[in-house]
PLY file of the C-alpha trace (Angstrom):
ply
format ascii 1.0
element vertex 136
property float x
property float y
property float z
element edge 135
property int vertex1
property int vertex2
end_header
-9.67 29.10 -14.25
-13.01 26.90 -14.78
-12.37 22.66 -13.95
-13.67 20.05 -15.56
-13.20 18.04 -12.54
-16.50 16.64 -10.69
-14.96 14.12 -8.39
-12.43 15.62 -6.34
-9.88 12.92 -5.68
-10.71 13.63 -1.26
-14.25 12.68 -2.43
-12.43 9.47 -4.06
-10.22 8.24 -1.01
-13.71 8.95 1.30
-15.37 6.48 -1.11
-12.65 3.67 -0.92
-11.91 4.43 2.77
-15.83 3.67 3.28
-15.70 0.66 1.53
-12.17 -1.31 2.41
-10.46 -2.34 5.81
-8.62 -0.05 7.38
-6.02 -1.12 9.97
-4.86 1.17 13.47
-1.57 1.96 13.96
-1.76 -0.55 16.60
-3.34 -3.54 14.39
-0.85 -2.50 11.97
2.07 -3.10 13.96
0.73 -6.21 15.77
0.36 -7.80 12.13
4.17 -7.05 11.49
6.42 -9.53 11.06
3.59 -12.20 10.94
4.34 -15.04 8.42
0.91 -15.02 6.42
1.00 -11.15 6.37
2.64 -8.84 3.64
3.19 -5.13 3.76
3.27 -3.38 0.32
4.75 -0.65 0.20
3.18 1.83 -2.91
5.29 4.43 -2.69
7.90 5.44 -5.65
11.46 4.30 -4.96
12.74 8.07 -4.57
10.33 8.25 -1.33
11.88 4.72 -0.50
15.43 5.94 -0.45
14.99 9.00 1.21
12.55 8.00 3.83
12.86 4.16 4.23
10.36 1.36 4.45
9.06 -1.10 6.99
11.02 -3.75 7.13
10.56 -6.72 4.90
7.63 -4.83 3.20
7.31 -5.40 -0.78
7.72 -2.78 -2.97
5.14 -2.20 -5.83
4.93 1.48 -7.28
1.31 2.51 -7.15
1.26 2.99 -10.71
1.80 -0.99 -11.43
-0.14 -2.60 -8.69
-3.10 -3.77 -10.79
-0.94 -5.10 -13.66
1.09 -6.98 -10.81
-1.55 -8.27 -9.06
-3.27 -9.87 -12.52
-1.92 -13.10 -12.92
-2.59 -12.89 -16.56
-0.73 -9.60 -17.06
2.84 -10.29 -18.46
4.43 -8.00 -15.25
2.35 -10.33 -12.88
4.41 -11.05 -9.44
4.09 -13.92 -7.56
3.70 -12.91 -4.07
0.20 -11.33 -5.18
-0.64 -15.20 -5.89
0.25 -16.47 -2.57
-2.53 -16.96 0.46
-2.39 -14.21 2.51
-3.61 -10.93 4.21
-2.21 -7.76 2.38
-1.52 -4.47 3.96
-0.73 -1.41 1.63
0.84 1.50 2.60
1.83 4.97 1.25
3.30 8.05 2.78
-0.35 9.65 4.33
-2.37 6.81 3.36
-4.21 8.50 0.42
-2.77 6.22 -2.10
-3.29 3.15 -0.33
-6.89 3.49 0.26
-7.79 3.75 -3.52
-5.11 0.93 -3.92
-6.97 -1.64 -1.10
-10.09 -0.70 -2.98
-8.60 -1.43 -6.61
-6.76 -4.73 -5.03
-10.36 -5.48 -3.39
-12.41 -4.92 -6.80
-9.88 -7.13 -8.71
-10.49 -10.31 -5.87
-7.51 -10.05 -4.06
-8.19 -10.85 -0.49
-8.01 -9.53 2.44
-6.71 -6.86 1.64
-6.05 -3.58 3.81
-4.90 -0.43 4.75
-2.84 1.26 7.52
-4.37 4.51 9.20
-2.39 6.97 8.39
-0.04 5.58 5.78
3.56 5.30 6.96
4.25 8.78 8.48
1.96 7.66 11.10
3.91 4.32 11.01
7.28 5.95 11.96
5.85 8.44 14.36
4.08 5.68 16.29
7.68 4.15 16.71
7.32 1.35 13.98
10.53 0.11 12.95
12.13 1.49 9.35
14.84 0.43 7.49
17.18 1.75 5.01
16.60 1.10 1.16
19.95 1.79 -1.30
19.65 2.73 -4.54
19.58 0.02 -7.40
22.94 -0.25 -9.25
22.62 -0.28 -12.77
0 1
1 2
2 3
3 4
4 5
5 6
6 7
7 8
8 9
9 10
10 11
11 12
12 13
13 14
14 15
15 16
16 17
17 18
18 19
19 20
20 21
21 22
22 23
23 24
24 25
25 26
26 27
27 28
28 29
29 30
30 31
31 32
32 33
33 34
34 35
35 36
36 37
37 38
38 39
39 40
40 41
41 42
42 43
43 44
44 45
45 46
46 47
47 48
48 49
49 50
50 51
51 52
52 53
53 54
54 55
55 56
56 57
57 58
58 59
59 60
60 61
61 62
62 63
63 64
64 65
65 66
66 67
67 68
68 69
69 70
70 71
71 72
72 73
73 74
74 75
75 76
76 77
77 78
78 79
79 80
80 81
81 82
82 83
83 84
84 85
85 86
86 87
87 88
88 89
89 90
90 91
91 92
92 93
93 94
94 95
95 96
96 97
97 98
98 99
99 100
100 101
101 102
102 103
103 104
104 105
105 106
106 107
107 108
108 109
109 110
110 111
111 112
112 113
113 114
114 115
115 116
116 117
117 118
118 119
119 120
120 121
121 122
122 123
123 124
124 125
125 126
126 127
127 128
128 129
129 130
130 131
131 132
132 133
133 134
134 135
C-alpha cells in the first residue's frame, strides 16, 4: 500500500529534539519538587491511572496543551501563566519533544523535556504516585 506520508513523525521528534532543551534523568529529578518548577504530565488519563504520575506533576492531555497554554483560548489554565521553568513528560518522551517545541514556538519559556519520558523516570527510581479515577 503506497503513503502519502513525507515526514515520518521519527523525522519530526529528531527535528524538535534538535531544537528544544532536553533534561537527563538526573537534571530531571534534581528539578523535582523545586518551587518555580512544574512537571506536565501529557499523557491521557487512562495511562495516568494505570501507570501513575510524578508526584505533584500537572496533567494536560497532549491533545489540549496549545489551547491551554493560550491565554486567549477560552480552555486557557492558569498555571501556564505563572513564571516558571516547565518540564513535559510522556510515556517514551516522543510526545513531549514535539510538545516542548510547540510550547517553545508559542513563547512559553523555558520550557523542557525529560530524556526518556517517564518510563525512564520510574526505572531511574523517580518517585510515582497513584492517580484514581474521576467520579462523575
Amino acid at each position: 500500500m503506497p503513503s502519502n506520508i513525507t515526514r515520518p513523525v521519527q523525522d519530526m521528534i529528531a527535528e524538535a529534539n534538535a531544537r528544544i532543551k532536553t533534561l537527563s534523568m538526573d537534571e530531571a529529578l534534581a528539578m523535582h519538587g523545586r518551587d518555580d518548577v512544574v512537571f506536565v504530565d501529557l499523557r491521557d488519563p487512562r495511562e495516568l491511572q494505570r501507570e501513575g504520575k510524578i508526584p505533584g506533576a500537572f496533567s494536560c492531555p497532549r491533545g489540549m496543551l496549545e489551547f491551554w497554554i493560550d491565554p486567549q483560548s477560552p480552555y486557557a489554565k492558569p498555571v501556564f501563566q505563572e513564571d516558571k521553568t516547565f518540564v513535559f513528560y510522556c510515556a517514551s518522551a516522543w510526545r513531549s519533544a514535539l510538545a516542548t517545541q510547540a510550547a517553545q514556538e508559542m513563547g512559553l519559556a523555558p520550557v523542557a523535556h525529560i530524556e526518556g519520558g517517564f518510563t525512564n523516570w520510574k526505572n531511574s527510581g523517580g518517585a510515582v504516585e497513584a492517580v484514581e479515577p474521576k467520579r462523575p
